[in-house]
C-alpha positions as CSV (number, residue, x, y, z in Angstrom):
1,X,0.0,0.0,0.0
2,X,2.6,2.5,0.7
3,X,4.5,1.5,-2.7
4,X,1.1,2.7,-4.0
5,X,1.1,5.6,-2.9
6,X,4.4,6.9,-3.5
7,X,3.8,5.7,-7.3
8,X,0.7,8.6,-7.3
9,X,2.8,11.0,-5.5
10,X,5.2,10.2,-8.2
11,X,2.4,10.4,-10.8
12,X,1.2,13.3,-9.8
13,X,4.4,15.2,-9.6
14,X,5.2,14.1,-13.2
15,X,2.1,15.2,-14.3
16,X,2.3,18.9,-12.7
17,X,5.9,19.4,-13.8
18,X,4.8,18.1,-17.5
19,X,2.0,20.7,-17.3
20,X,4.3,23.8,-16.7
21,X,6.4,22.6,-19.1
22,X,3.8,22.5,-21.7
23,X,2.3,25.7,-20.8
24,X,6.5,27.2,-21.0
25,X,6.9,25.4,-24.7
26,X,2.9,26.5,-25.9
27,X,4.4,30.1,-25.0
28,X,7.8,30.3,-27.3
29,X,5.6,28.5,-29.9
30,X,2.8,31.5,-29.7
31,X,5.4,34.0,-30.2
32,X,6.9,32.6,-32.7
33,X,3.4,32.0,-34.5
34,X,1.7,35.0,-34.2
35,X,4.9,37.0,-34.2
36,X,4.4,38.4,-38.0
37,X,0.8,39.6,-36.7
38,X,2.3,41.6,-34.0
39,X,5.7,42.7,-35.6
40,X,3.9,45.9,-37.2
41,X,2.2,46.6,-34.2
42,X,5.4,47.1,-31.4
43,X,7.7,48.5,-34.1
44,X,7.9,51.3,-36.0
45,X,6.1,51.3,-39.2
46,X,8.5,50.9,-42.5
47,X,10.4,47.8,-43.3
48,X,8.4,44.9,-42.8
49,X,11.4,42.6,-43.2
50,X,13.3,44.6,-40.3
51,X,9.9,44.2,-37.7
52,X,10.0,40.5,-38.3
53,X,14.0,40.4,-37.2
54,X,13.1,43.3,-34.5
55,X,10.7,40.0,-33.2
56,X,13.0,37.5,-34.1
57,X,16.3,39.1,-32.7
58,X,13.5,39.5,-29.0
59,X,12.8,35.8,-29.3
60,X,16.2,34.7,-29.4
61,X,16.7,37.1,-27.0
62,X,14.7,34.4,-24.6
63,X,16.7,31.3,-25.8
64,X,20.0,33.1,-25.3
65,X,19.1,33.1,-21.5
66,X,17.8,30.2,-21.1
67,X,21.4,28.4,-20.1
68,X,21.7,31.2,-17.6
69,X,18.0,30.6,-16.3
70,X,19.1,26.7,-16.0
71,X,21.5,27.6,-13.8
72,X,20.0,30.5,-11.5
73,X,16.9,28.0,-11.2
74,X,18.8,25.0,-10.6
75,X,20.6,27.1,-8.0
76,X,17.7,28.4,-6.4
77,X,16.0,24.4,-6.6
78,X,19.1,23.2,-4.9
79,X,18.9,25.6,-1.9
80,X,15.1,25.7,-1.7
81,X,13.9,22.2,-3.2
82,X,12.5,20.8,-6.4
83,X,8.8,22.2,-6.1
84,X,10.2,25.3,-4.9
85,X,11.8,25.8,-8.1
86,X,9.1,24.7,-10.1
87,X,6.3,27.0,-8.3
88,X,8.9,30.2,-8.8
89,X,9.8,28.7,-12.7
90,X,5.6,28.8,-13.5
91,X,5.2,32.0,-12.0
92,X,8.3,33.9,-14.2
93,X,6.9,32.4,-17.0
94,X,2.8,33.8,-15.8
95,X,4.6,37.3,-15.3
96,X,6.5,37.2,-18.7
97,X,3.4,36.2,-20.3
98,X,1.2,38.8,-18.5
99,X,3.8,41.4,-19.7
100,X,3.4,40.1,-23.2
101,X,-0.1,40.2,-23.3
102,X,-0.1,43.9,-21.3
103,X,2.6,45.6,-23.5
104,X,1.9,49.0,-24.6
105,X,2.3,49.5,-28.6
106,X,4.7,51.6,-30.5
107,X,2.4,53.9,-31.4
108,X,1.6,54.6,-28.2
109,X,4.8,54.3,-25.8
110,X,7.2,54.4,-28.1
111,X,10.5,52.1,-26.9
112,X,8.5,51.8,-24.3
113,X,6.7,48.4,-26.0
114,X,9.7,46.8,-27.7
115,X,11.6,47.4,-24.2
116,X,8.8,45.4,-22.5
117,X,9.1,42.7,-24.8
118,X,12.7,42.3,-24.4
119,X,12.1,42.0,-20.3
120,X,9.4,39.6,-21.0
121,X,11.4,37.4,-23.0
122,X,14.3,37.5,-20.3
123,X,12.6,37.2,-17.5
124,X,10.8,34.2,-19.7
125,X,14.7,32.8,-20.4
């Protein structure tokens, strides 16, 4: 019986830490998807081919980081434990999300919204 129920404990922590890392990967894959919809709209009109790399350059921005977020988290896991890690991983990705979605547009902050999107994306990597 105990075997049991260390299997579901197991279970069930697979299952949550599969979940945020679907909703992390469902993330980069919106951005990427819908990033020639919003290209126009947080840079400054013109080139259309130099918004797309303006987007491009902010999403590799994200991947860049992402070794150096591997190790800060893994730090921060070691010294606080797994699900600590994991709770403060899912929430940096809710607030770089939540910035994404609450970005203010070129046209009316200026730098202002490709500045947010870079912070997003970092605090995302």
């Amino acid at each position: 019986m105990a075997r049991l129920a260390i299997s579901r404990r197991r279970l069930v922590s697979i299952i949550g830490g599969s979940a945020g890392n679907l909703v992390e990967w469902y993330d980069w894959f919106a951005y990427a998807s819908f990033a020639i919809y919003f290209a126009p709209v947080f840079f400054p009109k013109g080139d259309p081919t130099a918004q797309l790399l303006s987007t491009a350059t902010i999403f590799a921005v994200g991947f860049v980081l992402r070794p150096i977020g591997a190790w800060v988290m893994g730090r921060y896991a070691d010294a606080h434990g797994r699900k600590a890690g994991l709770t403060l991983s899912v929430a940096l990705m809710f607030i770089g999300s939540m910035m994404l979605a609450l970005a203010p547009t070129y046209a009316s902050a200026g730098l202002l919204g490709p500045a947010t999107l870079i912070i997003a994306r970092m605090i995302q990597g």
